[in-house]
C-alpha positions in Angstrom: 0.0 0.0 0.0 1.6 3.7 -0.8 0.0 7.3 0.1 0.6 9.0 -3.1 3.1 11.4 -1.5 5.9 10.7 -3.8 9.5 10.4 -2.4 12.0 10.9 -5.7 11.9 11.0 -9.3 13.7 8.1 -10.6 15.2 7.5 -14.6 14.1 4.2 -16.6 17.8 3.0 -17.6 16.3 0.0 -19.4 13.6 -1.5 -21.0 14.3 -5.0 -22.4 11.3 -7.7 -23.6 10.4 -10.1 -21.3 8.2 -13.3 -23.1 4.8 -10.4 -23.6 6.2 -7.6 -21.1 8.7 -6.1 -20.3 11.4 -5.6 -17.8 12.2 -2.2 -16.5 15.2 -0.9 -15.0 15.2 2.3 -12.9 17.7 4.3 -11.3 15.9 5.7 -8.2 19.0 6.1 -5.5 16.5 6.4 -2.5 13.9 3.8 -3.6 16.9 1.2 -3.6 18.5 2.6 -0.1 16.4 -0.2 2.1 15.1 -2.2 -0.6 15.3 -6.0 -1.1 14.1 -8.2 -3.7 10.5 -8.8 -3.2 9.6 -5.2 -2.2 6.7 -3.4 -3.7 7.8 0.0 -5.1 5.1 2.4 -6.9 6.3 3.6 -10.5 3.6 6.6 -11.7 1.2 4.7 -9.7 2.0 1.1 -10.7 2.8 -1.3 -7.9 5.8 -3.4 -9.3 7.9 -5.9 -7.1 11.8 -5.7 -7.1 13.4 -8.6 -8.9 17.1 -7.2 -8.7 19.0 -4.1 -7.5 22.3 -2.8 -7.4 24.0 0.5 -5.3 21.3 3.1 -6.9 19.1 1.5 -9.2 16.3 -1.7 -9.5 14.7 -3.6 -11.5 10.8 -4.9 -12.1 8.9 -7.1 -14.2 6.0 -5.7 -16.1 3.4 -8.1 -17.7 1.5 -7.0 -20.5 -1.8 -6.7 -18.6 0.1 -3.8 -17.1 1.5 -2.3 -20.6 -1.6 -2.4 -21.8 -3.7 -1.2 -18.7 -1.2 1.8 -17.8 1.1 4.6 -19.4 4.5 2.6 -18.3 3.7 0.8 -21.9 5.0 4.7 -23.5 8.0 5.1 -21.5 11.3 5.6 -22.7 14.7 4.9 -22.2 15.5 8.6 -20.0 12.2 9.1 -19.0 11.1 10.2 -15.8 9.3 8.4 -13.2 7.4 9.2 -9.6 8.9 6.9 -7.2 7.3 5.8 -3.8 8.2 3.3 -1.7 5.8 1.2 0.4 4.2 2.4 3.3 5.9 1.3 7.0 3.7 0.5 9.4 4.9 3.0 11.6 4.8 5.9 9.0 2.2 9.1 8.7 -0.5 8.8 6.5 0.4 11.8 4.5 -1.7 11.3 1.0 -4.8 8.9 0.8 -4.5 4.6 0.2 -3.5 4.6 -2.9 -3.3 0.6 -3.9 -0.8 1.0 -6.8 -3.5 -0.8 -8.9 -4.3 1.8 -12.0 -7.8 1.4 -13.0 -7.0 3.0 -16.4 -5.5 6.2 -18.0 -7.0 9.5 -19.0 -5.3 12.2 -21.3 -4.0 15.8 -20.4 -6.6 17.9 -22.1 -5.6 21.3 -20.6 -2.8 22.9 -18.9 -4.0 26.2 -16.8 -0.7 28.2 -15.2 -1.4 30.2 -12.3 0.6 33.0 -10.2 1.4 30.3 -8.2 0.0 27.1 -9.2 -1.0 25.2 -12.4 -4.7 23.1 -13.1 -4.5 20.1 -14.9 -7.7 19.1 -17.1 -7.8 15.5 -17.8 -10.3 13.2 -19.4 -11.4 10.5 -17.5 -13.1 7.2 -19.0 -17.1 6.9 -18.6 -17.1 4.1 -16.3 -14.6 5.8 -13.9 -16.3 9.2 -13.8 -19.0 7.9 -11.0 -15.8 7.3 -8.7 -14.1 10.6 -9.0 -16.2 14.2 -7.0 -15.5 17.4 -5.9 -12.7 18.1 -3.6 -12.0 13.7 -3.6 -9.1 12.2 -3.5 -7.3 10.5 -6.8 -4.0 9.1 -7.8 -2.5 11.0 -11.1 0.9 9.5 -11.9 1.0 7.8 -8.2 0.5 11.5 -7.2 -2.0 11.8 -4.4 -4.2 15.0 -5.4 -7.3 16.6 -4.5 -10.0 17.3 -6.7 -10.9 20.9 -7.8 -13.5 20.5 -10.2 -15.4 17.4 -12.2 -17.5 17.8 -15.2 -21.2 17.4 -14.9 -22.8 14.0 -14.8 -24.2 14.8 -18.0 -21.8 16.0 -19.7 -20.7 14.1 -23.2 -17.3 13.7 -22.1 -16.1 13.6 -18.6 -12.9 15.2 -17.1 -11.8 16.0 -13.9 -9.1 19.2 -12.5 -6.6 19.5 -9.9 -4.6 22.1 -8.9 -1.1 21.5 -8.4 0.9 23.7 -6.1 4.8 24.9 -6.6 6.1 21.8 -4.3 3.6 19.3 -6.5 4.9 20.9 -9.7 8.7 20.8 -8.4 9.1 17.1 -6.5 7.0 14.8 -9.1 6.6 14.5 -12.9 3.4 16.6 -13.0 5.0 19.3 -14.3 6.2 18.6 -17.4 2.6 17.7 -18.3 1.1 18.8 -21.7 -2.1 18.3 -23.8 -2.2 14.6 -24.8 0.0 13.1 -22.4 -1.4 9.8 -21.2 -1.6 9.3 -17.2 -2.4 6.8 -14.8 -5.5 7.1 -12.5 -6.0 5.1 -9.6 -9.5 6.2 -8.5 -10.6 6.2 -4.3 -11.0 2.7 -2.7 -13.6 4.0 -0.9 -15.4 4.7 -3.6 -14.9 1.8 -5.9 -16.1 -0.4 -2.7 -19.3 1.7 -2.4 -19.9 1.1 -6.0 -19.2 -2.4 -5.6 -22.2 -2.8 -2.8 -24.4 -1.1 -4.6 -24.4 -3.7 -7.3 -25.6 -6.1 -4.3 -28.2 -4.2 -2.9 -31.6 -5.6 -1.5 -33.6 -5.6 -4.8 -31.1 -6.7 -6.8 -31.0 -9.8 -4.2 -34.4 -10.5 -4.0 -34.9 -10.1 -8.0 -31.7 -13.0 -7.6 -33.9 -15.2 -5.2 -31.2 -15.0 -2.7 -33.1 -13.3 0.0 
């Protein structure tokens, strides 16, 4: 489990085929610092397990479920990367749970500079756009955010905002955002769990003849 409150920006070193994935090397010198093989270690929101390390960098196995699923599939040899290691026990929950389990990507549709800040417009797919509301919590790029705005529920295409302060902007990826980039979403477990029960709620049961 991670909070979203990222820790470094690591550099994919390597991306070599591996049977219908790929493997990924990153140099990420903090990530690495307590790591051992079989640690989880968010990548732009993707949970991937170490499979080897050395002095300042690691290395992860990505299937293709992943590639296809997430924006890692359109990364780069030199490309930078949110890092975030797992959260200790022990450790503040700074951000929100954030899973490290991307329920699907959404594009940069508009980039809004401030005096001191920036909003990011980005599209969101129809079946997530239930889970995501006004001043909510969301994952961009394994970035724990806060919601500034949503589009209506009927709109014909659904987006969300967030505003993204100096340190946001500074520490993580988010800003070197443009129109079109692709990004990761992680949506609220809270929410996806509500939407879950609902689908099990007492008519549905008793038009099931379980009740």
């Amino acid at each position: 489990m991670f909070t979203g409150i990222i820790e470094e920006r690591g550099v994919v070193t390597a991306i070599e085929p591996s049977g219908d994935g790929v493997r990924l090397t990153v140099r990420s010198p903090l990530a690495v610092s307590d790591a051992r093989r079989g640690d989880s270690i968010a990548i732009s929101g993707v949970c991937l397990t170490v499979t080897d390390q050395g002095e300042d960098w690691f290395t992860a196995d990505v299937m293709k479920q992943t590639l296809d699923m997430s924006s890692l599939g359109a990364f780069d040899v030199g490309a930078e990367v949110n890092v975030e290691r797992a959260l200790a026990a022990h450790a503040r929950l700074g951000g929100h749970i954030v899973q490290g389990h991307v329920d699907g990507t959404g594009s940069v549709i508009e980039v809004r500079p401030g005096a001191q800040w920036r909003v990011i417009r980005v599209s969101l797919p129809a079946d997530l756009a239930p889970l995501v509301v006004d001043k909510g919590s969301i994952s961009l790029q394994g970035v724990s955010l806060t919601v500034s705005a949503v589009s209506p529920a009927d709109a014909p295409e659904a987006w969300f905002e967030v505003s993204l302060i100096p340190e946001t902007l500074d520490k993580t990826t988010l800003g070197a955002l443009r129109p079109g980039d692709r990004v990761n979403l992680e949506t609220d477990i809270l929410a996806r769990h509500v939407q879950r029960l609902l689908d099990f709620r007492p008519d549905t049961i008793r038009e099931g003849g379980s009740a």
